[in-house]
C-alpha atoms as one frame of an Amber mdcrd trajectory, in Angstrom:
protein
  37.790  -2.335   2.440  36.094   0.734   4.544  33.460   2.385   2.478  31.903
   5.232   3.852  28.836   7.268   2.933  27.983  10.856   3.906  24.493  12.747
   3.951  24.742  15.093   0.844  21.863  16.992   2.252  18.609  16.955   4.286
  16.457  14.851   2.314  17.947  11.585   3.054  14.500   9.148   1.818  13.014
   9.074   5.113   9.903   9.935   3.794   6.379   8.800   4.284   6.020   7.981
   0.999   9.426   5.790   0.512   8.254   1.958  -0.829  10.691   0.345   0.893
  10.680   1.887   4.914   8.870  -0.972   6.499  11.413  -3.412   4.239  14.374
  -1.608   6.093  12.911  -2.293   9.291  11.513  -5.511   8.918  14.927  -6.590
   7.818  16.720  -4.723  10.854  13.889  -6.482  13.047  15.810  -9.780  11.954
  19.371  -8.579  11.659  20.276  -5.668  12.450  21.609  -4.750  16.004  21.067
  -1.237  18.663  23.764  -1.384  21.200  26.245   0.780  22.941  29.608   0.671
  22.860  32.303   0.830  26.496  35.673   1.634  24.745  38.213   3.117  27.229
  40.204   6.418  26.465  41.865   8.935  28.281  39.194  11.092  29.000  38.000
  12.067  32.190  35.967   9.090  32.984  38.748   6.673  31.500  35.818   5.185
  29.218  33.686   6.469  26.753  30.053   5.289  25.656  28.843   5.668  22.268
  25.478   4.097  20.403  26.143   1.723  17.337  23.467   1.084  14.835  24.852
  -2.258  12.822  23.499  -5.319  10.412  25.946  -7.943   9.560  25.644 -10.225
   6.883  27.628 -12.664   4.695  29.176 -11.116   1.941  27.030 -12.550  -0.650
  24.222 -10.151   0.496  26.814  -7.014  -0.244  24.174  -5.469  -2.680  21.409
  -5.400  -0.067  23.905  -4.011   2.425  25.060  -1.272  -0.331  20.750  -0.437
  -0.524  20.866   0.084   3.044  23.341   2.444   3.378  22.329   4.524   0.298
  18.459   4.351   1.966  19.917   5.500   5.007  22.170   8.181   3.509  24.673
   7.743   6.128  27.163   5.345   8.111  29.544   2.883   6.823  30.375  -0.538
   5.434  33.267  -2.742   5.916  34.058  -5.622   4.074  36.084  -8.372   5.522
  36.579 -11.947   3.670  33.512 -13.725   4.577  31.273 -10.528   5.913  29.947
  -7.436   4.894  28.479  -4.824   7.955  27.122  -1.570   7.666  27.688   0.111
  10.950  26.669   3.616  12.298  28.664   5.232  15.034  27.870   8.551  14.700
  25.999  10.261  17.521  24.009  12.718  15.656  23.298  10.794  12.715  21.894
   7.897  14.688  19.769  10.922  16.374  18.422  12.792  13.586  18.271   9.822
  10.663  17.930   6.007  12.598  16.212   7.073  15.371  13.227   9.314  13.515
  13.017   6.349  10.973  12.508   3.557  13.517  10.058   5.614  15.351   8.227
   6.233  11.879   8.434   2.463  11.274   8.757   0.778  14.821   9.773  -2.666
  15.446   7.494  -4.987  17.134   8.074  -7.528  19.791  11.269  -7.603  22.163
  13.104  -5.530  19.182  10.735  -2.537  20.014  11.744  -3.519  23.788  15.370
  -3.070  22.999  14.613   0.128  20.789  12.661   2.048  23.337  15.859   1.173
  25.908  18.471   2.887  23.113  16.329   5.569  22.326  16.308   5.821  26.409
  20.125   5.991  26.737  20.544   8.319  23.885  18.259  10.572  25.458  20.282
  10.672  28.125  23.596  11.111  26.567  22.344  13.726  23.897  22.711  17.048
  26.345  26.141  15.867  27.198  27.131  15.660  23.450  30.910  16.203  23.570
  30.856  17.339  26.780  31.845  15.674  30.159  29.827  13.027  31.466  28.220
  12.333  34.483  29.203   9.530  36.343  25.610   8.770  36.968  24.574   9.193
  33.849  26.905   7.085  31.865  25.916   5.045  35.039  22.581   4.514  33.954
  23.102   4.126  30.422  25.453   1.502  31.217  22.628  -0.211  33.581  20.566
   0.013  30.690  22.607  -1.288  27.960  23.397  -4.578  29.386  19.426  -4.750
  29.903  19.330  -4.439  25.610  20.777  -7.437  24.016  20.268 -11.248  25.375
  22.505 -12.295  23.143  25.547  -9.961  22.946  28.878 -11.221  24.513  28.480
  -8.889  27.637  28.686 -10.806  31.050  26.645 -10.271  34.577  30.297 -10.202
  36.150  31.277  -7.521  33.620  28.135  -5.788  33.792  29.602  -5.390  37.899
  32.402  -4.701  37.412  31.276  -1.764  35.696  29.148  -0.814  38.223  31.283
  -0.744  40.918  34.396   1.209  39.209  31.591   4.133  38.225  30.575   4.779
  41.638  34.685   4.388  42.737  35.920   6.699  39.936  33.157   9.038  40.982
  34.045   9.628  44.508  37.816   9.767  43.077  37.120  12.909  41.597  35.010
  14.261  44.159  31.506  14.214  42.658  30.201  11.533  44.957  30.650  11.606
  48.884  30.679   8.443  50.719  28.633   8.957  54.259  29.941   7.195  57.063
């Protein structure tokens, strides 16, 4: 089941005054996740990378998950059999809703770490928003990604290999020059 929830208009509860901001954190300090996503397309680059703002949880917590979304005003939640996650993908909203709200009512300890790093990389992708990328750029945000999450799946070797098919792609299509 794919539930999805869309921002009706501006005033979305991220306001000062909301009772339950620094609960939504506090609870995203624990389990919620900032990460970026490598899928590969067919777009120039052959990849694309996108920011991901996700909490996971066991389905018996739906109705919290269900309060997070509405608080949010945005994103969406998938249920599988044992798991519920509300997940948002989408650029912008992560920009002008999760972003503002975590800077409002910041994380503490390595979580502010890891927040200040995606805040980073989506600084850098913002003036290329669906536009072509810069191999250095998505260079850099890749760098910096792998640098976010200790405990994600993501590999040193993988983290390489990446690195070294950026630079190759790039001088494949001519906007990096190798100097003999």
């Amino acid at each position: 089941m794919n539930t999805e929830f869309k921002i009706k208009n501006k005033n979305n509860s991220l306001t000062i005054l909301q009772p339950f901001d620094w609960y939504y954190t506090g609870f995203t300090h624990s389990d919620g996740a900032l990460y970026f996503v490598i899928e590969k397309n067919k777009g120039q680059l052959g990849f694309r990378v996108s920011p991901v703002f996700a909490i996971q949880l066991t389905i018996q917590s739906k109705d919290f998950i269900y309060d997070m979304a509405k608080f949010f005003g945005c994103g969406r939640i998938n249920i599988s059999k044992n798991l519920i996650t509300f997940k948002v993908t989408d650029f912008k909203l992560i920009l002008n809703i999760i972003i503002p709200h975590f800077l409002s009512f910041p994380f503490s300890g390595r979580k502010f770490l890891v927040f200040k790093i995606f805040v980073i990389c989506c600084s850098l992708l913002y003036p290329f928003y669906n536009k072509t990328q810069s191999y250095w750029n998505v260079f850099k945000v890749i760098y910096l990604s792998f640098l976010m999450n200790e405990g994600s799946k993501r590999t040193l070797l993988e983290l390489k290999e990446w690195l070294i098919f950026i630079p190759q792609k790039a001088i494949k299509d001519g906007q990096l020059e190798v100097n003999n």
